[in-house]
C-alpha positions as CSV (number, residue, x, y, z in Angstrom):
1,X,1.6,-7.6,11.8
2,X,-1.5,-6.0,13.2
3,X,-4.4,-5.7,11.7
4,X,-5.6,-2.4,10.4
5,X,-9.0,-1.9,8.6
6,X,-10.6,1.5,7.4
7,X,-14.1,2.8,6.7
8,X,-13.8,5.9,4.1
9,X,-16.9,7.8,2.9
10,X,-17.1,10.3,0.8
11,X,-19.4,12.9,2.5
12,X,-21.7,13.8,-0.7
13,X,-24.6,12.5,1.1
14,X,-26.0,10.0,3.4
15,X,-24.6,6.7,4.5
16,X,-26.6,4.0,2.5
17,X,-26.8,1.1,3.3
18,X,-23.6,-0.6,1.0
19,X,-21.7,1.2,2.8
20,X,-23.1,0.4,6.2
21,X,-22.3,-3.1,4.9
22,X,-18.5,-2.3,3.9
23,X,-18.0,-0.7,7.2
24,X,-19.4,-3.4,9.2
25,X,-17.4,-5.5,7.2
26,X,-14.0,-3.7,8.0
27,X,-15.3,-3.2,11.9
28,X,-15.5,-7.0,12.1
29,X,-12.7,-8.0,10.1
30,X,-10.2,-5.8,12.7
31,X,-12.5,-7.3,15.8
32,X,-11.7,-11.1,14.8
33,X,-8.6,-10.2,14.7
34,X,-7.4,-8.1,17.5
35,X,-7.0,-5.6,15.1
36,X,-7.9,-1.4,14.8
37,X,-10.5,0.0,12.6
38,X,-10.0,3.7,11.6
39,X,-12.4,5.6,10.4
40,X,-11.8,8.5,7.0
41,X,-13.7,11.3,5.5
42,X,-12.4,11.5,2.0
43,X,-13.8,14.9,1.5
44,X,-11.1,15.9,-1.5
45,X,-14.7,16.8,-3.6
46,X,-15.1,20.3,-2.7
47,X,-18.1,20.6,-5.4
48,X,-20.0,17.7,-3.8
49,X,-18.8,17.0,-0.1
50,X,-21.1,19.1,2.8
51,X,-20.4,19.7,6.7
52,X,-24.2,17.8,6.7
53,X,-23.0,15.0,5.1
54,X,-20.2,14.5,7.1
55,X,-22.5,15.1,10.1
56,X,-24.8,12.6,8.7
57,X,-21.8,9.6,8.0
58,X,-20.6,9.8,11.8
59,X,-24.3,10.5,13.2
60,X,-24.7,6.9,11.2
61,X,-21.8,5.1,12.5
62,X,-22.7,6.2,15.9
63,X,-26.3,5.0,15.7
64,X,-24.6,1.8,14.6
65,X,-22.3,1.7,17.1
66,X,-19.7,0.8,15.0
67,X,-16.8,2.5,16.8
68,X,-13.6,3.8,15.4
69,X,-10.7,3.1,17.2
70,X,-8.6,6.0,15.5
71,X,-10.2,9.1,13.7
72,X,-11.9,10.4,11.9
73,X,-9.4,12.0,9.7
74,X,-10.4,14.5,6.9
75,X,-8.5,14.1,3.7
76,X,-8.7,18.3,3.7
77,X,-6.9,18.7,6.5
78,X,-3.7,16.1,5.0
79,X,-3.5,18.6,2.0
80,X,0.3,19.2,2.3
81,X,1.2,15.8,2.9
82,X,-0.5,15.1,-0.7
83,X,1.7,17.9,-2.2
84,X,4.6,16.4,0.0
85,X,4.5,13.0,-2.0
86,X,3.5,14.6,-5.1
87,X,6.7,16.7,-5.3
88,X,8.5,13.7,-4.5
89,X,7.3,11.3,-7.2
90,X,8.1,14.2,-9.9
91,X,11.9,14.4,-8.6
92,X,12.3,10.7,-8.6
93,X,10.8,11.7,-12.1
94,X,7.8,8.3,-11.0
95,X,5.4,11.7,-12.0
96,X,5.5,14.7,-14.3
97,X,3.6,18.1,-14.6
98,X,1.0,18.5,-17.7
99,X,-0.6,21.5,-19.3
100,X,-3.1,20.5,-21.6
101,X,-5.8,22.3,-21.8
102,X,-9.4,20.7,-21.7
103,X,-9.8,20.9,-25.3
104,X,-6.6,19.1,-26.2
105,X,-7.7,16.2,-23.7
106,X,-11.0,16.3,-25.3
107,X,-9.2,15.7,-28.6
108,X,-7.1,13.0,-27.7
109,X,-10.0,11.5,-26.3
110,X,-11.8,11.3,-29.6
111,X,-8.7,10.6,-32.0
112,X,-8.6,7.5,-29.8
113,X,-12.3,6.5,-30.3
114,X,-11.9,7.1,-33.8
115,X,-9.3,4.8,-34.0
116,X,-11.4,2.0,-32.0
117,X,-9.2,2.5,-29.0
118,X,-10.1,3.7,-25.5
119,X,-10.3,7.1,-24.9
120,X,-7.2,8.2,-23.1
121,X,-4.3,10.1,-22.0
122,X,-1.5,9.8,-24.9
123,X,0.8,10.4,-22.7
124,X,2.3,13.7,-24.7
125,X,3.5,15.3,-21.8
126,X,4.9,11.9,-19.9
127,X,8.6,12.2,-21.9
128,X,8.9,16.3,-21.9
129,X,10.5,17.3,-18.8
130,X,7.9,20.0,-18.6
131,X,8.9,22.3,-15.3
132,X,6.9,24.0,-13.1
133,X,4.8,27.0,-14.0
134,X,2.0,28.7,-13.1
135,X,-0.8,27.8,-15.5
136,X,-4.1,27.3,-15.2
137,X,-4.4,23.4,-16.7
138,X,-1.1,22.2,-14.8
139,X,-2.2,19.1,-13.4
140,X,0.1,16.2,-12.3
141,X,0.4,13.0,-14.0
142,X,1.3,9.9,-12.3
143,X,3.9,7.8,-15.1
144,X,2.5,4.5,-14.7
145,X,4.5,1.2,-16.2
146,X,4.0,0.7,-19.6
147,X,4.9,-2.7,-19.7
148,X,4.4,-6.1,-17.7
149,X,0.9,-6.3,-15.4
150,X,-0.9,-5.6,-11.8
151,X,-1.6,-9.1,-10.4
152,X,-3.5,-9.4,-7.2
153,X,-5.5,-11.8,-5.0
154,X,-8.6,-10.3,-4.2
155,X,-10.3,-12.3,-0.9
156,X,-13.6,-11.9,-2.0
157,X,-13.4,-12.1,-6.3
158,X,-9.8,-14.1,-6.2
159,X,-7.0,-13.5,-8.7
160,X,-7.0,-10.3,-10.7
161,X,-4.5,-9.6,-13.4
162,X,-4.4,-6.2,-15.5
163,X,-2.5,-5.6,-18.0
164,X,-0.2,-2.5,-17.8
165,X,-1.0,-1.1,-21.2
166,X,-4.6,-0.6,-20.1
167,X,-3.6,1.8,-17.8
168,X,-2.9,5.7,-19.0
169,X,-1.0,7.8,-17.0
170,X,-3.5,9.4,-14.4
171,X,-3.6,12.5,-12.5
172,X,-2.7,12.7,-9.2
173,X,-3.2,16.5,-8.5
174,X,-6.3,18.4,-10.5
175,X,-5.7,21.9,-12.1
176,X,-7.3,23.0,-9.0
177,X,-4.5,22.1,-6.7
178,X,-6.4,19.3,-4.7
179,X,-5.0,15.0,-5.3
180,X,-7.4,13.0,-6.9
181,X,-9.3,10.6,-5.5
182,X,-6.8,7.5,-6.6
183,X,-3.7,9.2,-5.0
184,X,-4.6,10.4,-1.7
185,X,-6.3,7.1,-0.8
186,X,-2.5,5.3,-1.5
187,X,-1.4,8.2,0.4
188,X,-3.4,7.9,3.1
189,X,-3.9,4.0,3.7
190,X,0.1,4.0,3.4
191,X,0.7,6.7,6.6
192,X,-2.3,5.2,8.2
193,X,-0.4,1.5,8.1
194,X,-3.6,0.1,6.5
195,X,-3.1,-3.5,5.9
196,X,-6.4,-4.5,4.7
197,X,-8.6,-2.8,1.7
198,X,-11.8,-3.9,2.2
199,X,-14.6,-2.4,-0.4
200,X,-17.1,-2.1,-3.1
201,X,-16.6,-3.7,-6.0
202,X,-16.7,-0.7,-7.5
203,X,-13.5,0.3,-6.8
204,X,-11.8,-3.3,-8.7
205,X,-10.9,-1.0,-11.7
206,X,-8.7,1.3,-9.2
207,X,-7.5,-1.1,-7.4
208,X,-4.4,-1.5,-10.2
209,X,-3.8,2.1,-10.7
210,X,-3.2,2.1,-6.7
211,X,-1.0,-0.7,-6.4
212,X,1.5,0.8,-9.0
213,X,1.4,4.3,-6.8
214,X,2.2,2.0,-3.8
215,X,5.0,0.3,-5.8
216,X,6.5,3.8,-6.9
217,X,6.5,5.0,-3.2
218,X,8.3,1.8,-2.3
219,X,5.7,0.8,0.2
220,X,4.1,-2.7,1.1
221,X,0.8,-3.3,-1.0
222,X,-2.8,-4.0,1.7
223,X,-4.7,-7.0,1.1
224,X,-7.6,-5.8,-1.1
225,X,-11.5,-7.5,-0.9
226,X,-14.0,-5.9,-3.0
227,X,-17.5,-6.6,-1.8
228,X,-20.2,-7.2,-4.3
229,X,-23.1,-5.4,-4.7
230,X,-26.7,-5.0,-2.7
231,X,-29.7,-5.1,-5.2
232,X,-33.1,-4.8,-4.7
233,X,-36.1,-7.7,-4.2
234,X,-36.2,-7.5,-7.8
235,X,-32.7,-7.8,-8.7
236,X,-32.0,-4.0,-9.9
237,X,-30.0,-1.5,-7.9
238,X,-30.9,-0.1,-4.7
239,X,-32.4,3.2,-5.4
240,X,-34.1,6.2,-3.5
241,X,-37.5,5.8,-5.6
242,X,-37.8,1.6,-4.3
243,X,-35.8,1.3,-1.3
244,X,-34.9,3.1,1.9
245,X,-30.9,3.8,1.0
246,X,-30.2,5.7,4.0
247,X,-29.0,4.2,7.5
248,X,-30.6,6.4,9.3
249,X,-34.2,6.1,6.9
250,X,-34.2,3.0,8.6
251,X,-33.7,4.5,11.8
252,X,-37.0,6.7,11.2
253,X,-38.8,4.0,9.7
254,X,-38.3,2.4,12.9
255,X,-35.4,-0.2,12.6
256,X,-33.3,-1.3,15.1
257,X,-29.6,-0.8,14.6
258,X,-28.6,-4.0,16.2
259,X,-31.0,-5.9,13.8
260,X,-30.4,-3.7,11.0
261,X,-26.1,-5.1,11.4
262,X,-27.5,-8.6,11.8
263,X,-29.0,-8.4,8.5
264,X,-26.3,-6.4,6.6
265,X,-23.6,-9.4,8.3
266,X,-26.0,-11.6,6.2
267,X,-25.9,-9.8,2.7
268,X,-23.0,-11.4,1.3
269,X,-21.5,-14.1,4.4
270,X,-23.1,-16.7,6.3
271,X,-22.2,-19.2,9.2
272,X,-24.2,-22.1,8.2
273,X,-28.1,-21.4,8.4
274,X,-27.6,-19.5,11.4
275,X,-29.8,-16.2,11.1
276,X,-30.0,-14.4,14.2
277,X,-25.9,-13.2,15.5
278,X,-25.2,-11.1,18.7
279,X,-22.2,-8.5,18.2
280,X,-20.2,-10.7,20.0
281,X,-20.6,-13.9,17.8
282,X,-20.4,-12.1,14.8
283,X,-17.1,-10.8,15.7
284,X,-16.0,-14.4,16.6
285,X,-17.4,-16.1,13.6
286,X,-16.9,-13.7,10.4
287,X,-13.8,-14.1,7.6
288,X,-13.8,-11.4,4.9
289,X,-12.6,-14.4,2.9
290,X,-15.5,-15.9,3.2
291,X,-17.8,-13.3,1.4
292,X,-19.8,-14.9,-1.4
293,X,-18.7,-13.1,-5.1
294,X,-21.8,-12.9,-5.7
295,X,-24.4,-9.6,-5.5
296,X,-26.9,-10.2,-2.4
297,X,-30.8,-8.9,-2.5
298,X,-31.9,-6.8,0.1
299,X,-35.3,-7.8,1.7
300,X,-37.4,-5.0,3.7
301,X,-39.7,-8.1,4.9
302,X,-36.9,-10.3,6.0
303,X,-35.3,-7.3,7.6
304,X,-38.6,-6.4,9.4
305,X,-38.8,-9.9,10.8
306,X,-35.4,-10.0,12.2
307,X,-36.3,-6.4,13.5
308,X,-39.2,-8.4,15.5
309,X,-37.6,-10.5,16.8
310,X,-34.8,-8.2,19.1
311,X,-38.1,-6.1,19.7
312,X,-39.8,-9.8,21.5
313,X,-36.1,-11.1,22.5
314,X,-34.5,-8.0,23.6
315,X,-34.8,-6.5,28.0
316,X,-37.5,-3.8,27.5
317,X,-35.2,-1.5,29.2
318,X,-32.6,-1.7,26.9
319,X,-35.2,-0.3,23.8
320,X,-36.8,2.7,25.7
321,X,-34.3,5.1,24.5
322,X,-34.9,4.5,21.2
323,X,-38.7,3.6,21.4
324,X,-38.5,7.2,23.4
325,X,-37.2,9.0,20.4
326,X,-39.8,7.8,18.4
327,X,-42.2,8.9,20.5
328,X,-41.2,11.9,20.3
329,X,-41.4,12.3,16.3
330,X,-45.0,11.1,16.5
331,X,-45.3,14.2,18.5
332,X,-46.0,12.5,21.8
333,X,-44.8,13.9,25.1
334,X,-43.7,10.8,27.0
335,X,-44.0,12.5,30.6
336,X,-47.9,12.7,30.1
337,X,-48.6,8.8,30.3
338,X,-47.3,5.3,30.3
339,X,-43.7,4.9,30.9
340,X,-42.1,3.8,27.8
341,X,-40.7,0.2,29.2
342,X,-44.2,-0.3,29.8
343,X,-45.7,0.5,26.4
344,X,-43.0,-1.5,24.7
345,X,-43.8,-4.5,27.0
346,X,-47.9,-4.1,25.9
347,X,-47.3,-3.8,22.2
348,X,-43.9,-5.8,21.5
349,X,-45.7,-9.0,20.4
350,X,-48.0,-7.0,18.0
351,X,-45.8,-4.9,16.1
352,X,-42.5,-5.2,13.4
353,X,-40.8,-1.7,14.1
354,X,-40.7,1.1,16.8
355,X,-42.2,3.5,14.8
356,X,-45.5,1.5,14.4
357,X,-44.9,0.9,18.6
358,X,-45.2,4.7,18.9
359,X,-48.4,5.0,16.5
360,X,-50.1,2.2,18.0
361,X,-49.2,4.0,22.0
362,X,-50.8,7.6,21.0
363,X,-53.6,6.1,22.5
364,X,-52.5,6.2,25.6
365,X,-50.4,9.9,25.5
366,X,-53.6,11.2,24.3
367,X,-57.6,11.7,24.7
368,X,-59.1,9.3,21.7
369,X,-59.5,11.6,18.9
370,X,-61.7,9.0,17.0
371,X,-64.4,6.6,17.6
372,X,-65.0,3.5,15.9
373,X,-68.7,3.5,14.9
374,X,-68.6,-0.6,14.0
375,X,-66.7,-1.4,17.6
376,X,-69.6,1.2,19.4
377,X,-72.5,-0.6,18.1
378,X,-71.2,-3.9,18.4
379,X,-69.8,-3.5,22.3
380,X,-71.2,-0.7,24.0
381,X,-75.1,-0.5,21.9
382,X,-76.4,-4.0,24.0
383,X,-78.0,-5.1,27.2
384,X,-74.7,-5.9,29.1
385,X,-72.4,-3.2,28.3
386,X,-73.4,-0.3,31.2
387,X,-73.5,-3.3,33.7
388,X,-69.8,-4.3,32.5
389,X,-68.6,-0.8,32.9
390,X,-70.4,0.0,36.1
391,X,-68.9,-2.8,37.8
392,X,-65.1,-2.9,36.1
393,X,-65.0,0.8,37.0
394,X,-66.0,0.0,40.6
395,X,-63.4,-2.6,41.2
396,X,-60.8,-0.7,39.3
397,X,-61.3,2.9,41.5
398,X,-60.2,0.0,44.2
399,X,-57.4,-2.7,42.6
400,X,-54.0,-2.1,42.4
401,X,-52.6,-0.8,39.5
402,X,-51.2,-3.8,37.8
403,X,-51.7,-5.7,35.3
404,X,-51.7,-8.9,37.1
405,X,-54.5,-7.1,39.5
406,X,-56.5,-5.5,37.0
407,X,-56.7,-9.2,34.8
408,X,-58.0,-10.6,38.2
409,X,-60.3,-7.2,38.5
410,X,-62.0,-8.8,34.9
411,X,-62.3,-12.4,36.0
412,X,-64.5,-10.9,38.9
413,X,-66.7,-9.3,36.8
414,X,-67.0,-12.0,34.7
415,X,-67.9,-14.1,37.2
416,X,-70.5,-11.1,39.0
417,X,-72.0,-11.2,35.7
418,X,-71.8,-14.7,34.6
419,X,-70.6,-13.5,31.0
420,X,-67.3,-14.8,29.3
421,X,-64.4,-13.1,29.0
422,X,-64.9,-11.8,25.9
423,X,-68.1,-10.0,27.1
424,X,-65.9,-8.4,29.9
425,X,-63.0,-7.5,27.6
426,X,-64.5,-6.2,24.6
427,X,-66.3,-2.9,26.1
428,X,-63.7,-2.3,28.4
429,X,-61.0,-2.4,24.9
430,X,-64.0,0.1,23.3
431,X,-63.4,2.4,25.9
432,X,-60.0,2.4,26.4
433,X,-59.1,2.7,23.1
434,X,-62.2,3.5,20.9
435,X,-62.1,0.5,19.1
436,X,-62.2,-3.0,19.5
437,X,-58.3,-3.8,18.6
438,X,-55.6,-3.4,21.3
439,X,-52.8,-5.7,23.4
440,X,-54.4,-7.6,26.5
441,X,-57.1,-6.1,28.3
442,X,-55.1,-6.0,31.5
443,X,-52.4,-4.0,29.9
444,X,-54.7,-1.7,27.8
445,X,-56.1,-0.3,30.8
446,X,-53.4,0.0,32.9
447,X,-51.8,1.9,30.3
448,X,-54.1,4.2,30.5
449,X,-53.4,5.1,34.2
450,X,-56.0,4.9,36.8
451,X,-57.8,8.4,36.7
452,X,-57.4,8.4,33.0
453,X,-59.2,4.6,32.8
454,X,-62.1,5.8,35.0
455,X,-62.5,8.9,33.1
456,X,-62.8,6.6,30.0
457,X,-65.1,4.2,31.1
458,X,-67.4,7.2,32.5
459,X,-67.5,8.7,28.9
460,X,-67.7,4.8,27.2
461,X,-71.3,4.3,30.1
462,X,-72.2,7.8,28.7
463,X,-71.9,6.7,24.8
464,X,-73.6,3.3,25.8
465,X,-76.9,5.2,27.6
466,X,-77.1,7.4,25.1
């Protein structure tokens, strides 16, 4: 049997990162195995579900580069195939119609508490025969066993049993003519010949519900793995107020998407003590079945470093787009200054995240704004500086523009003046940059591009003399 897989958000809001995790989860699990991942908006909540936040899910996924190989689908647009199989459980009398109105549920509810039970359905409706009619509270109720138990063997958590008397009879189709969320999943995953359920553990308590709607419409039951959850340094749930939740937060805080997957592949399953994975071995090396049961802490710092390392490790080339988008929500226009690649190149070694990259380059996009009063009395207020200047900025009108050439262009100097490097470097970095912190000298100037350098070291002579 092939191998089928799903990823299916609800589109009430971003994609966080748990379910970046389950989808890279699914994405994989079909990839080992020659399989096809689909991809679902389960957008049934009209109250809650956006266009935006659709938008926002596939803008994610795309970003992620976790491609579907069928879909999306949109559970609004399958909205008579729900009615289809509703109609069909009711006249193979596996469902019934119900008219209670919110106030009787509400007092079946609380007769149950008061008894100690668990509020419930008391299944008044379940042995009426109640036929169609228009009415307001009509909803339709699924008749669920009342006897015997849901057994299953969860990859992830292992052997679940639930007893059938736990279960009420739950409503497939709301009042407001739209299948609940427990239904149209079953009816879905079944036309959609998924084979494999993989998802939050969240979803364990539905899990039972769902296999006796796939019994009652005589189809084969998926594998199920519910995934644990992603807490916090700390231990507590990931929230907004601690934690970037949003995939694409991370995008804008300057994250990589490939090292933002290596880490999420980590939350949860391991292959030894290996830390960094390419795409392709973690296709090659991951088994839902070996997720850990236990819930997995997400680290920002761990995270960053991984991040550093594809910005060292990766081709330069390969990050400009990315590096270039950040550029441009600093506000920098890229096509007055360095070229990206070459940016990236300088700064890679120096910095955890793209966005800091594109802070840290302004420098070089822009005229310095701001002058560092400590670095201006320290390498420009002295008896060498001028002589430094004069002569770098008469080799440099000269070199070319390189930064092998423009290293060789400060050893000269150096050597003209009989000063160390540091000498050399230090008013040269002041007037680049306006302070005395920047990548290599070489690449600090060229950076700045030749006309821009001279102009530079013209106003730095200017700042020294005066």
């Amino acid at each position: 049997m092939t191998v089928r897989t799903r990823f299916a958000p609800s589109p009430t809001g971003f994609l966080h990162i748990g379910g970046a995790r389950t989808a890279l989860y699914c994405w994989l699990e079909s990839r080992r195995r020659g399989g096809q991942f689909i991809l679902r908006i389960e957008d049934t909540d009209r109250e809650r579900s956006t266009d935006e936040a659709v938008q926002a899910i596939l803008d994610a996924m795309h970003w992620l580069d976790l491609d579907a190989d069928e879909g999306p689908f949109y559970q609004t647009q399958r909205l008579e195939r729900y009615r289809q199989v509703a109609a069909e459980l009711v006249a193979a009398g596996k469902a019934y119609y119900a008219y209670e109105s919110k106030e009787e549920i509400e007092a079946m509810r609380e007769a149950a508490m008061a008894k100690g039970e668990k509020p419930r359905y008391n299944g008044h409706c379940r042995d009426r025969n109640e036929p169609f009619r228009e009415d307001p509270n009509r909803v339709i109720r699924f008749r669920n066993p009342t006897e015997g138990s849901v057994v299953f063997d969860d990859k992830v958590k292992g052997r679940i049993e639930w007893a059938n008397s736990e279960l009420d009879d739950l409503v497939i189709f709301r009042s407001d003519g739209w299948p609940t969320y427990n239904f149209a999943v079953v009816v879905d995953d079944i036309d959609m010949g998924i084979t494999e359920v993989i998802r939050g553990d969240d979803h364990v308590n539905n899990t039972p519900r769902q296999i006796n709607i796939y019994h009652a419409l005589g189809a084969p039951v998926p594998e199920f793995a519910h995934l644990p959850m992603i807490l916090d340094k700390e231990g507590k749930k990931l929230s907004k107020r601690t934690n970037s939740v949003s995939v694409m937060d991370y995008r804008a805080d300057g994250f990589l998407p490939h090292a933002i997957l290596n880490y999420l592949v980590r939350l949860g399953w391991s292959h030894g003590d290996q830390e960094i994975f390419s795409r392709e071995e973690m296709i090659a090396l991951f088994d839902i079945a070996d997720v850990n049961k236990a819930a997995s802490r997400f680290d920002t710092e761990k995270l960053a470093w991984l991040n550093q390392h594809y910005l060292k490790t990766d081709e330069p080339q390969s990050l400009a787009a990315e590096f270039a988008w950040h550029l441009q929500r600093a506000g920098i226009d890229a096509s007055h200054g360095p070229a990206p690649v070459d940016v990236i190149v300088a700064l890679r070694d120096r910095v955890h995240t793209l966005k800091e990259m594109a802070e840290r380059a302004k420098i070089w996009y822009a005229p310095i704004a701001e002058w560092d009063d400590k670095a201006v009395a320290k390498h420009l207020k002295n008896d060498s500086a001028v002589a430094v200047l004069d002569a770098a900025k008469s080799l440099l009108a000269e070199a070319e523009w390189k930064p092998e050439p423009i290293h060789q262009v400060i050893e000269q100097v150096a050597a003209k003046l009989a000063l160390g490097m540091g000498k050399i470097a230090q008013p040269l970095r002041v007037a680049m940059t306006g302070t005395q912190v920047s990548p290599s000298i070489e690449h600090t100037i060229y950076l700045a591009g030749r006309s821009e350098a001279l102009k530079r070291i013209d106003a730095a002579i200017a700042m020294a003399q005066g």
